[in-house]
TORDO-326917 format. One record per atom (N, C-alpha, C): residue in one letter; y, z, x. Coordinates in steps of 0.1 Angstrom, whole numbers, plus 5000, padded with zeros to 4 digits. Example, Ala and Ser with C-alpha at 12.3 -4.5 7.8 and 13.67 -1.06 7.14 Angstrom:
# residues 2
A494350785132A495550785123A496750785132S497850715128S498950715137S500050795129
This chain:
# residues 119
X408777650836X409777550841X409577540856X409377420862X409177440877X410477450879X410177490894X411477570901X411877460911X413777450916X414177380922X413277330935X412877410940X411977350952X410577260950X410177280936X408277250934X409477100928X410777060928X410876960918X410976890933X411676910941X412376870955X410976820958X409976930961X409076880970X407976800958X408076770945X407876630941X408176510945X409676560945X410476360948X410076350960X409776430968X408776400984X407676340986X406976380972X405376360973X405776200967X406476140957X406476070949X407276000959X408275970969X408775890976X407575870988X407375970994X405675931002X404975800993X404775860985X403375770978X403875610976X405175590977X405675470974X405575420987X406375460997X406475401010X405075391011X403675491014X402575421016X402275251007X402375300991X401875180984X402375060990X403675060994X404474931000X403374871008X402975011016X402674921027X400874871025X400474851012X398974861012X397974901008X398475081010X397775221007X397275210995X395975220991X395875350979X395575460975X396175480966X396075650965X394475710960X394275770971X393175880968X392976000959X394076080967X394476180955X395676240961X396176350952X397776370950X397176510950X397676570957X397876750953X396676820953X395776760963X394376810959X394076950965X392977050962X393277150961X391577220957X391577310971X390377360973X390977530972X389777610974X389777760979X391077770994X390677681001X391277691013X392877661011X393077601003X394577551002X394777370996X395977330996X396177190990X396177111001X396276960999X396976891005X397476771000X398476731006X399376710994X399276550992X398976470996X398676340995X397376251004X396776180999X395376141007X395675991004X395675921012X395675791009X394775701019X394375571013X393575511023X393575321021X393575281036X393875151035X392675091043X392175031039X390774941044X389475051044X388975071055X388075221059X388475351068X390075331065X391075451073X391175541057X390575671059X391375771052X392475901056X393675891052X394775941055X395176071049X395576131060X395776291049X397676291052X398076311049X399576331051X400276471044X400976531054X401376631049X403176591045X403676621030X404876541033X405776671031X406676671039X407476801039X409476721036X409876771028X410876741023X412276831017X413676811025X414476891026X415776771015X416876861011X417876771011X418476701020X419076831034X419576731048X418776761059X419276681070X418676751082X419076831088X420276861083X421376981087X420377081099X419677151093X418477241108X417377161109X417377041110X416176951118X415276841109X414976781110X414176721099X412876791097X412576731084X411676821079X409776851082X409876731093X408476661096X408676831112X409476901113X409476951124X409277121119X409077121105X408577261099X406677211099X406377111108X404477101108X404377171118X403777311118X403477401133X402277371134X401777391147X400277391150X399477501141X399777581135X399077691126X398777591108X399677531108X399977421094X398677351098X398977271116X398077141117X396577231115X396477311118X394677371118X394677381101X395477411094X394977421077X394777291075X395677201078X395377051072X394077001079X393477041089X392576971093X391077081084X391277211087X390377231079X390177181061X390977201056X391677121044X390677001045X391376911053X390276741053X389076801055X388776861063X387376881066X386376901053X387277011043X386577051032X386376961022X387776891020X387376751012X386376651015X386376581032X385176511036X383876561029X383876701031X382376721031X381976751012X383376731006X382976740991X383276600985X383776530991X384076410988X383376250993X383076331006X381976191010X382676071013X383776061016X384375931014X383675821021X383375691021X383275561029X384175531041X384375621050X385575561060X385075581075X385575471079X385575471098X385875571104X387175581097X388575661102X389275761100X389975861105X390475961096X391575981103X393076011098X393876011106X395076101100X395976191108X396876271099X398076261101X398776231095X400376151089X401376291089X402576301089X403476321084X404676231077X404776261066X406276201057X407176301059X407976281065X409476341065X410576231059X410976361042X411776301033X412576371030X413976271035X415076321029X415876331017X415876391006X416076330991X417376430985X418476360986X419476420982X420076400964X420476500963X420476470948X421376290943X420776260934X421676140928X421575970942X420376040957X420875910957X419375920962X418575780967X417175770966X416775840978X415475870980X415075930995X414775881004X415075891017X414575881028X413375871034X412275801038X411275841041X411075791055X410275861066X409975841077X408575891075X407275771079X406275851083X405475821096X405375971098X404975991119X403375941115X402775871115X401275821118X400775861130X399475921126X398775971141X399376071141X400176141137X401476281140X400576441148X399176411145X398476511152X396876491153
């Protein structure tokens, strides 16, 4: 049975994935996952591919949640992309890394903010 937090940081992944679709995006992949670690959403619009790390709390009560991405996080997600590029080959100009910061309280829809360019 997943655990309160793997469900939390679904409705994160799954409120991300919407706000991009709105705006365009499609989805690449979801939860991808090498030796080196995951990442949690890839999405891409024209010849931009997007890595976004989506980090998601109930409140902001100690900060929002886009402000738990440390510069030790930003070096995994970039090696992360790096590893996918080079196993994935993708067709892109572009590459660029996102934050989603989502607020998802029980019973009412989530909040999303995403920091573009975020590092």
């Amino acid at each position: 049975m997943p655990s309160r937090r793997d469900l939390l940081g679904g409705a994160g992944e799954r409120a991300a994935w919407n706000a991009y679709r709105a705006r365009g995006y499609r989805l690449v992949a979801r939860n991808w996952r090498c030796r080196l670690g995951e990442l949690d959403l890839i999405v891409a619009k024209g010849r931009t591919i997007v890595f976004c790390e989506v980090k998601t709390r109930v409140s902001a009560a100690l900060g929002g949640p886009h402000e738990s991405v440390t510069a030790a996080k930003q070096r995994k997600i970039r090696a992360l992309a790096e590893a996918f590029i080079a196993q994935s080959r993708p067709d892109a100009d572009r590459y660029r890394f996102d934050v989603a910061s989502v607020i998802a309280q029980p019973g009412t829809r989530p909040s999303v903010y995403l920091y573009e360019d975020a590092f």
